[in-house]
LUMKOL-114149 format. One record per residue (C-alpha): x, y, z. Coordinates in steps of 0.25 Angstrom, whole numbers, plus 5000, padded with zeros to 4 digits. Example, Ala and Ser with C-alpha at 12.3 -4.5 7.8 and 13.67 -1.06 7.14 Angstrom:
2
504949825031
505549965029
This chain:
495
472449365204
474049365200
474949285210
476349305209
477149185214
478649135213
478649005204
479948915202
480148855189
481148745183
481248755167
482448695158
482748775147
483648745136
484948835135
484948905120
486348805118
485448675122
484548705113
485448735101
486048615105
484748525106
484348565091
485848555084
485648405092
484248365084
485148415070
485348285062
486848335054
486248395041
485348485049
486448515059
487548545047
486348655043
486348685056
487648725058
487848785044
486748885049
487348925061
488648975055
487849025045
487049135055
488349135065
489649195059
490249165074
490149005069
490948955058
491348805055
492648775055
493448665046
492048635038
492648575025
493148465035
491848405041
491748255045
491148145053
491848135066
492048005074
491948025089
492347945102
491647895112
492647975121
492648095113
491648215107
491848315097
493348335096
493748505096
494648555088
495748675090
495348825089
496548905088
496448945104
497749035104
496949145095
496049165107
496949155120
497349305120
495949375121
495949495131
494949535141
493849625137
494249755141
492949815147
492149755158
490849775149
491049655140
490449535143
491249445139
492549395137
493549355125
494049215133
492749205140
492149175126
493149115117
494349045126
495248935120
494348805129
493048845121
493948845108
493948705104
492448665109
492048745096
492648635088
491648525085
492348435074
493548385073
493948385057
494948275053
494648265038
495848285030
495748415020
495948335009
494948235012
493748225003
492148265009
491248215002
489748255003
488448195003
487548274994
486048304998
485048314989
483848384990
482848324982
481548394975
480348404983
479148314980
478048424973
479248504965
479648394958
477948364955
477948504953
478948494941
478348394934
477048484933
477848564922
478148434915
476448424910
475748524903
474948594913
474248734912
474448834924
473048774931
473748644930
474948664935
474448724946
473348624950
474748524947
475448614958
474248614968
474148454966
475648434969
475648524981
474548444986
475348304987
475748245000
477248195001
476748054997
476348104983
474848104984
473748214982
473248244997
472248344993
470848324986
470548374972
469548484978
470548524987
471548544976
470548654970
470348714981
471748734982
471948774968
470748884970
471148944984
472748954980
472948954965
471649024962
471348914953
470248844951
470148694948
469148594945
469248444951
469648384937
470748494933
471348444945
471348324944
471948334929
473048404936
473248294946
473248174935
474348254928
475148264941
474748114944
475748104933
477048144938
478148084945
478148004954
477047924949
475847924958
475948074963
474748134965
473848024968
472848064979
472847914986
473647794985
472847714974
472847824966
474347854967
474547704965
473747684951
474547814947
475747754947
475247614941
474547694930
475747784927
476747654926
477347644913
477547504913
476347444915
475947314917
474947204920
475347214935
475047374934
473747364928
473147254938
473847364949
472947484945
471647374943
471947334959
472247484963
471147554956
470047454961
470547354972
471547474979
470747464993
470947294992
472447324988
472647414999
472147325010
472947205003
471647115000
472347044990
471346924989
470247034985
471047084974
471246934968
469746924969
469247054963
470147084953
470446934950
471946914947
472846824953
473846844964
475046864956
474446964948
473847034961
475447024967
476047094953
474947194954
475247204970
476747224966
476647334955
475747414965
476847414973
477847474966
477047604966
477347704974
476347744982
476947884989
477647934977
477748084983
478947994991
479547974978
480148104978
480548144992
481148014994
482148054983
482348184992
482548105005
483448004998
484148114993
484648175006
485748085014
485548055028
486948105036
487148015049
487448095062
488147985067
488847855060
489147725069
490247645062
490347465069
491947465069
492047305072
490947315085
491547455088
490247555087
491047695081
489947815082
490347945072
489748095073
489548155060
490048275061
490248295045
489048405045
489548475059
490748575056
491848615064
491348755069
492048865077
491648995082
492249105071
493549165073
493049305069
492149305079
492949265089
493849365086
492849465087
492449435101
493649445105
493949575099
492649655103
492749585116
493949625120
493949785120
492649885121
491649905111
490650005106
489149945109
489149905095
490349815097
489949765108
488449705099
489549655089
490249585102
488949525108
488649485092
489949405091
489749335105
488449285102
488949235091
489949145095
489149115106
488149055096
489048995087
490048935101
488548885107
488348825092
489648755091
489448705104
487948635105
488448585090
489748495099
488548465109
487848415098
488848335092
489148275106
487748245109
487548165096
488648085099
488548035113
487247995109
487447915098
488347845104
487547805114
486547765102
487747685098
488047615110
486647595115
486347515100
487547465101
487047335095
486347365084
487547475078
488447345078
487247265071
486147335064
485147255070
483947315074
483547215084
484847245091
484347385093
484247405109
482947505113
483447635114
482647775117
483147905118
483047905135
484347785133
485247865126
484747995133
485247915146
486547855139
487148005135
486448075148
485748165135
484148205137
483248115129
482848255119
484348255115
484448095112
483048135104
483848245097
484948165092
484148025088
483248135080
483648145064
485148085067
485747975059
486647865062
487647795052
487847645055
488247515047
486747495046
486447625040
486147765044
484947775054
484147875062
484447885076
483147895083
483047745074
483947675086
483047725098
481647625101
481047585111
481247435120
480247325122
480347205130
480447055121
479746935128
481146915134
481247035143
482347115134
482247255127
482047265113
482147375102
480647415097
481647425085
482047285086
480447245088
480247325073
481347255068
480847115070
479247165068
479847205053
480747085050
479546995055
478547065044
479647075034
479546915035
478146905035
477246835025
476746925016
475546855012
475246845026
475846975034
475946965048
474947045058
475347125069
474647005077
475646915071
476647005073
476347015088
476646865089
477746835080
478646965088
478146895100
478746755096
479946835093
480046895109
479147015106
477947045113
477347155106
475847195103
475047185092
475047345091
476547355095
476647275081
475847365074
476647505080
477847445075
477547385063
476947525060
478147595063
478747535053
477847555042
477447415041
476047405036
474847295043
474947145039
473847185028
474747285021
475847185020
475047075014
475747035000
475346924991
């Protein structure tokens, strides 16, 4: 049976402004500069103004964004709209207050003044640059597709992550070719060769002795490496030196040279590559914090943010077509041209509030870890989580969460990820807050002074962090130690 009733509801909804402006705020600057560039790009009622003189502007505590002149005389004289039917009016749109709000940047560079630009580089992807090197053998067409499938099939690590079998079936279903086990696995020696060495290898012994057979400069060391990895892998894997000694009957030295030329291996040589391309691209710092003698200076770089303006044309345009009666037909252009300056205004606008936003929180940041930006010492670093600064900059913790997200900090220490500064506190055995940050820090120095003989276990861990004032447990030792890609006391052991 159907009811009808008389239900109240309370929802929030974000405003369309609110949430261009939630997602322009999670932009770190590179994305933001494409950003931006995109939105002139698709609205001809935005243009940038001034943008051969972009810079990185220094703000005060006591001040934002500073706005810059806009010729306000050329819009003082607009007249009424002549006929009740409009919608609008010239001065209710444009009037000589909103004017100077559309400025974001002020630009002080001389014109004479030098801009130098970093250059990125975008670096070759991991299976074209295999791919290449498949012309650079002599294989038939079979080949050089079985060569294709095999390189297609690698992980990001390098290795083979599919089985021999699985290859032909691949080959039969999608090439139409058919492909016994060895043909294959010809095709995957021959690609075992390329460079990097080790590519291809279908686990980590096999990759390993790749590289160790491959080497040109081989030596007694070498050999004794690929005797220990191709029948003592799974006592070299587990660290059982002593079992090593006794099996293969060598000495301790020799055991240590073999132990060291292993290591020099690579043993993710699909990195190799993309590491070039990462290293390639510059990271660009949203902010910089500069020490001037104990006076803590925070910068907004605004070098990828242009100085942008609503477009004269279209300005004048609106106040043409808005000022005497149309045809329908001009009055679709006239609603045309309104939205578009309203789109480009509500742009320019949720770009200053960006701008605003990212500062006032950063320098929160700042003042909060005050300390360590006058030191660099992590175990001045005071717990911080987003609910603090949310609090400080009366901001909703999702907004604090956006800007911490993918932005970058300049300081005398080096350029570091925002999100890096924020942890969570713990009580010492004296009663006073620490950094989680600061407990890593110590749990680190502690096993980088270890004997590596003997590592520490967590165990051991537990109670030397405990002498130190740290009460933590044995699996707290464990989280943290694995947070920081330490490996277990038995992985660590060296002769």
């Amino acid at each position: 049976m159907l009811n009808q009733k008389l239900q109240q509801r309370l929802l929030q909804k974000l405003s369309p402004q609110q949430v261009l402006v939630m997602r322009l705020l999670q932009e770190p600057i590179l994305s933001l500069d494409q950003r931006i560039k995109q939105e002139i790009e698709e609205n001809p009622a935005l243009e940038e103004a001034g943008a051969d003189e972009d810079e990185v502007e220094t703000m005060d505590e006591d001040s934002t964004i500073d706005s810059i002149d806009s010729d306000e005389d050329e819009f003082n004289e607009a007249e009424p709209p002549a006929s009740a039917e409009d919608e609008f009016t010239f001065e209710d749109y444009v009037d000589e207050e909103e004017i100077p709000e559309y400025r974001l940047v002020a630009n002080n560079q001389s014109p004479d003044e030098v801009t130098r630009e970093i250059p990125i580089v975008s670096g070759i992807s991991f299976q074209d640059f295999l791919i290449s090197q498949i012309g650079l053998n002599q294989l038939n067409d079979k080949q050089y597709i079985i060569a294709a499938t095999i390189i297609g099939n690698l992980d990001e690590s390098g290795y083979l992550c599919r089985e021999i079998p699985a290859l032909a079936d691949d080959l039969a279903f999608n090439q139409a070719i058919e492909a016994s086990h060895d043909e294959i696995l010809e095709v995957l020696k021959i690609v075992q060769t390329f460079d990097p060495p080790g590519i291809a290898a279908r686990n980590l012994q096999e990759c390993l002795l790749i590289q160790l057979e491959h080497k040109p400069d081989r030596t007694y060391a070498t050999d004794l490496a690929i005797i220990i990895l191709r029948f003592y892998f799974d006592e070299f894997s587990k660290k059982h030196y002593d079992k090593i000694l006794q099996k293969g009957n060598i000495s301790e030295d020799e055991l240590r040279e073999a132990i060291a030329e292993i290591q020099t291996m690579n043993p993710k040589p699909g990195n190799t590559i993309s590491e070039v391309a990462r290293d390639s691209q510059y990271v660009v710092p949203d902010f910089l914090i500069t020490n001037n003698d104990g006076i803590l200076e925070l910068t907004l770089n605004t070098r990828y943010t242009p100085e942008l303006s609503l477009n004269r044309d279209y300005i004048s345009m609106l106040h043409e077509y808005g000022s005497a009666k149309h045809k329908s037909a001009e009055k679709d252009a006239l609603t045309f041209i309104k939205q578009k300056l309203d789109s480009a205004r509500g742009f320019i606008d949720a770009i200053k509030q960006r701008q605003e936003t990212l500062y006032t929180t950063m320098k929160a940041i700042m003042e909060y870890q005050r300390e360590y930006f006058l030191t660099g010492d992590d175990t001045r670093l005071r717990p911080m989580i987003l609910k603090d600064i949310a609090t400080i900059v009366s901001l909703d913790i999702s907004t604090i969460s956006r800007v911490a997200n993918s932005k970058y900090v300049q300081t005398p220490f080096g350029t570091l990820l925002l999100k890096s500064f924020f942890s969570e506190s713990m009580l010492n055995t004296e009663g006073e807050e620490i950094s989680t940050r600061e407990i890593k820090k110590i749990l680190s120095d502690t096993i980088e002074a270890e004997s590596k003989p003997k590592p520490l276990t967590d165990d051991e861990l537990m109670a030397l962090l405990k002498e130190k004032g740290y009460n933590i447990a044995r699996r707290t030792i464990a989280k943290y130690r694995k947070q920081l890609n330490i490996p277990v006391a038995r992985l660590r052991k060296e002769l």
